[in-house]
C-alpha positions in Angstrom: -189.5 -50.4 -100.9 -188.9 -51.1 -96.9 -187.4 -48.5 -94.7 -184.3 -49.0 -93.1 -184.2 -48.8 -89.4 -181.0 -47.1 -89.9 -182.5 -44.1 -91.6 -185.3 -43.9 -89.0 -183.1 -45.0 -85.7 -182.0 -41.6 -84.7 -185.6 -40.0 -85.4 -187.0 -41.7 -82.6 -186.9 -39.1 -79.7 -188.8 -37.0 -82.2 -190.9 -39.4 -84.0 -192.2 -40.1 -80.0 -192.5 -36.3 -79.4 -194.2 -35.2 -82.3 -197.1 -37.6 -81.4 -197.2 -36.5 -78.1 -197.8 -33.3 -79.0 -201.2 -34.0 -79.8 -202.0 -35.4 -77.0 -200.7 -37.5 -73.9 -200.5 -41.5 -74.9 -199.4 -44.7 -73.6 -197.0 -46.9 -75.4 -198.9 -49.5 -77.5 -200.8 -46.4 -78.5 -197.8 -44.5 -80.0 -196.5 -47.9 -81.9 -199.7 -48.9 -83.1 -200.1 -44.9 -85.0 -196.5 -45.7 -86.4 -197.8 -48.6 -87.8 -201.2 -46.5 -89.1 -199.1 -44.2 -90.3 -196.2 -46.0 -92.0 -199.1 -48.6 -93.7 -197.2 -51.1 -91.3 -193.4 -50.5 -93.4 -192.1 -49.4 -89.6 -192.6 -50.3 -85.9 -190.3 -49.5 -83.0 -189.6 -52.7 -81.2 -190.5 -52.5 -77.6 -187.7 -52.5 -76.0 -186.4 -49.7 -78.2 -189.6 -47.6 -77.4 -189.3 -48.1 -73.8 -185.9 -47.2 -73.7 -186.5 -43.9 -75.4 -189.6 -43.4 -72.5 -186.9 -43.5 -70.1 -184.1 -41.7 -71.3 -186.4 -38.9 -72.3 -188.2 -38.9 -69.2 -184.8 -38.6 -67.3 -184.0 -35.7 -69.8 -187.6 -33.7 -68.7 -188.3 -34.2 -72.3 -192.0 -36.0 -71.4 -193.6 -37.1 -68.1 -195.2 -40.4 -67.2 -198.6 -40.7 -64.9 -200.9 -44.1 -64.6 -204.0 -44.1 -65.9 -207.5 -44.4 -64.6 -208.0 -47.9 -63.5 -211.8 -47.8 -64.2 -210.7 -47.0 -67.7 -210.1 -50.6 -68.2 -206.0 -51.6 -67.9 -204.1 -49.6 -65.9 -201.5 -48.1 -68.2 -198.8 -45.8 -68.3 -199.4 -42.4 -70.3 -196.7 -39.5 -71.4 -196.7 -36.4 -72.0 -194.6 -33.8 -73.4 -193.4 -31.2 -71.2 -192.8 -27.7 -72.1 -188.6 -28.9 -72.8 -189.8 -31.5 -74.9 -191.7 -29.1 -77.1 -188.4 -27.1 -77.6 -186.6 -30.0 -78.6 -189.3 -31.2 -81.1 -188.8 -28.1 -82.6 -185.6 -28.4 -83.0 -186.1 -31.9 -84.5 -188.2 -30.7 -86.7 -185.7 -27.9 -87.6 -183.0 -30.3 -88.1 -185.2 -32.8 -89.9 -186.2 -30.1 -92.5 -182.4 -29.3 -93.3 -181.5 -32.5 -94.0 -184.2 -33.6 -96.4 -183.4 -30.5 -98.1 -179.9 -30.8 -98.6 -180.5 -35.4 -98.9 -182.7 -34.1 -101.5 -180.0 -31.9 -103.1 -177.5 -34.6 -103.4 -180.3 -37.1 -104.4 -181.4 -35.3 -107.4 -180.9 -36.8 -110.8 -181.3 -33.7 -112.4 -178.2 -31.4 -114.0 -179.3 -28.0 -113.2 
């Protein structure tokens, strides 16, 4: 069974949150746990992730900083910001609701 990008789509600002959370991350980094985590069923395209980095960043949700250069590649790494936590709780608030009550209608059950 695939997952629809439709059912994932408006999950991202959270789904990008939630792994900051545990720590600050660059972009390839964040797609490729999606991918980890999803056994490669979901990805966010690029442009769709960077997007999000923006709009969030303009929103004070995360912040962006370049990496050490003797690292390796320079990249660009996020973190979320002390907003960003409140709104991944309310994601996750949200999120919770409306399994439960997807999971009510869902039911095949007749009690």
């Amino acid at each position: 069974m695939s997952i629809t990008s439709d059912l994932i789509r408006g999950h991202t600002e959270g789904i990008i949150l939630s792994h900051l959370h545990r720590g600050d991350s660059y972009g390839y980094e964040i797609n490729k746990s999606i991918q980890e985590k999803t056994g490669g069923r979901y990805e966010l395209k690029e442009a769709t992730l960077y997007s999000a980095f923006r709009r969030m960043e303009g929103a004070g949700l995360i912040r962006s900083y370049w990496g050490d250069k003797d690292t390796g590649a320079r990249r660009r790494y996020y973190s979320i910001t002390a907003l960003g936590r409140q709104v991944l709780e309310q994601h996750l608030g949200d999120w919770a609701e409306a399994k439960d009550l997807i999971d009510r209608l869902l039911t095949t059950s007749t009690h």
